[in-house]
C-alpha positions as MATLAB code, in Angstrom:
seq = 'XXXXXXXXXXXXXXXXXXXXXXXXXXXXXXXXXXXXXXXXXXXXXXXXXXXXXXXXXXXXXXXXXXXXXXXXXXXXXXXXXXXXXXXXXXXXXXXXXXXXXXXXXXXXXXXX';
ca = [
       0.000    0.000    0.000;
       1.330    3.439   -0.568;
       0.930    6.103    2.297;
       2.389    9.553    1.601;
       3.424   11.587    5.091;
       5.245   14.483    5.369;
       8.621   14.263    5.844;
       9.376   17.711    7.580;
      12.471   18.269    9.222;
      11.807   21.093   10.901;
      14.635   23.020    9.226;
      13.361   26.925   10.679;
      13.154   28.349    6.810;
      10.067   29.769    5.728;
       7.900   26.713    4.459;
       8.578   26.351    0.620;
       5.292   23.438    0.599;
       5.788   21.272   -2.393;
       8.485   23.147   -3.165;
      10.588   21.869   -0.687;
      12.162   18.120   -1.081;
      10.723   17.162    2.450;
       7.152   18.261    1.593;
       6.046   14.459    1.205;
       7.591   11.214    1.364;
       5.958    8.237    0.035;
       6.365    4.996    1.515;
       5.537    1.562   -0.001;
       4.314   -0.849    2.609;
       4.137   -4.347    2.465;
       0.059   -5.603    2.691;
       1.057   -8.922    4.381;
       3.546   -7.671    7.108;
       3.402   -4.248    6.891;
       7.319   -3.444    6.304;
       8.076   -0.631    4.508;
       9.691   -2.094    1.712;
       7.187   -3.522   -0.500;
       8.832   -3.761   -4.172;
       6.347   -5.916   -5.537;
       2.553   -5.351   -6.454;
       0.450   -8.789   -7.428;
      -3.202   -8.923   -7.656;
      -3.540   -5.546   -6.347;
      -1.451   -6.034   -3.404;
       1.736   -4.973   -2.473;
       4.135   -7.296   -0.817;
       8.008   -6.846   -0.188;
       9.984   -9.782   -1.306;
       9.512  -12.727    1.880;
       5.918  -11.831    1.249;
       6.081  -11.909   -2.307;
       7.950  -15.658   -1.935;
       5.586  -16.733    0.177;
       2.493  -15.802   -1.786;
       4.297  -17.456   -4.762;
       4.878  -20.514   -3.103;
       1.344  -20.464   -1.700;
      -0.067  -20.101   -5.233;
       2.243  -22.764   -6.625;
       1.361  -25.582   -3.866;
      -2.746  -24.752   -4.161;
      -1.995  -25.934   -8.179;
      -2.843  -29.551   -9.155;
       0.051  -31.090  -10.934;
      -1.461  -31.186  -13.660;
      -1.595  -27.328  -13.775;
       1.591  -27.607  -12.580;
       2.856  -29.398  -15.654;
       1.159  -27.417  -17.979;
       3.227  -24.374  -16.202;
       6.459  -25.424  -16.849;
       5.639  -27.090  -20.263;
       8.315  -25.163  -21.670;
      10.826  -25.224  -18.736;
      10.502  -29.017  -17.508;
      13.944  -29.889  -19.424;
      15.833  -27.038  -17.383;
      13.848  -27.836  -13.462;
      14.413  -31.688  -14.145;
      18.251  -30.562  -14.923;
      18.277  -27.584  -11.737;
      16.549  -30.165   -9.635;
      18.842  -33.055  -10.060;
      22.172  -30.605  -10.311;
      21.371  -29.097   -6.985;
      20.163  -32.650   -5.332;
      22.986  -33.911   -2.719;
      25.184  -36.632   -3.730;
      22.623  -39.731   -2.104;
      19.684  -38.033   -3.694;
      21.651  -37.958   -7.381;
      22.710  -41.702   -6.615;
      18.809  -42.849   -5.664;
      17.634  -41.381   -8.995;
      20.250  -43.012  -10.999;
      20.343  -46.230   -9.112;
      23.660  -46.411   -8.426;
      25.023  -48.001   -5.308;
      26.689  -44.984   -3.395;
      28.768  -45.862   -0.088;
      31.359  -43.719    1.098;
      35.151  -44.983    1.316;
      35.976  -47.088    4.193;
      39.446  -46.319    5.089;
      41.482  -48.369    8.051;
      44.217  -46.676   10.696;
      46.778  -47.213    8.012;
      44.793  -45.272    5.056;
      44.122  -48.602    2.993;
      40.764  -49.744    2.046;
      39.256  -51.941    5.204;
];
């Protein structure tokens, strides 16, 4: 939401009204939380950007996956590649089947 307030600072000069640089300051506020530094407006709302994620991810999760699917129709090459890239190294091996174990090494540095 946008709220304009004078931002005065009492400097003693004759008032110059909007003249003056401190006539009015506007501030953008977020509609969720109500911090002042709402950058984003969706569906007539203004949110700053943890608001903004969170309404994204709210909208994304109330899809079915079919709508989901139909969202990233052109994208689903690049997410399955993201997904999989920034997976851990157990999660890669469970989605290429590969038997993962880590090294077993003895006292002496040899394989035990």
């Amino acid at each position: 939401m946008l709220r304009r307030e004078s931002d005065c600072v009492d400097c003693g000069l004759p008032c110059l009204g909007k003249m003056c640089p401190h006539w009015e300051r506007v501030y953008c506020e977020c509609d969720s939380c109500g911090s002042e530094d709402a950058i984003y407006h969706i569906d007539d709302s203004d949110y700053c950007e943890n608001c903004a994620r969170e309404y994204m991810n709210e909208e994304w999760l109330s899809k079915t996956n079919e709508q989901k699917a139909k969202s990233l129709q052109d994208d689903y090459e690049e997410c399955l590649d993201s997904f999989f890239v920034d997976s851990d190294l157990e999660t890669q091996a469970k989605y290429l089947d590969v038997d993962f174990s880590e090294v077993d090494y003895d006292e002496y540095g040899e394989y035990g």
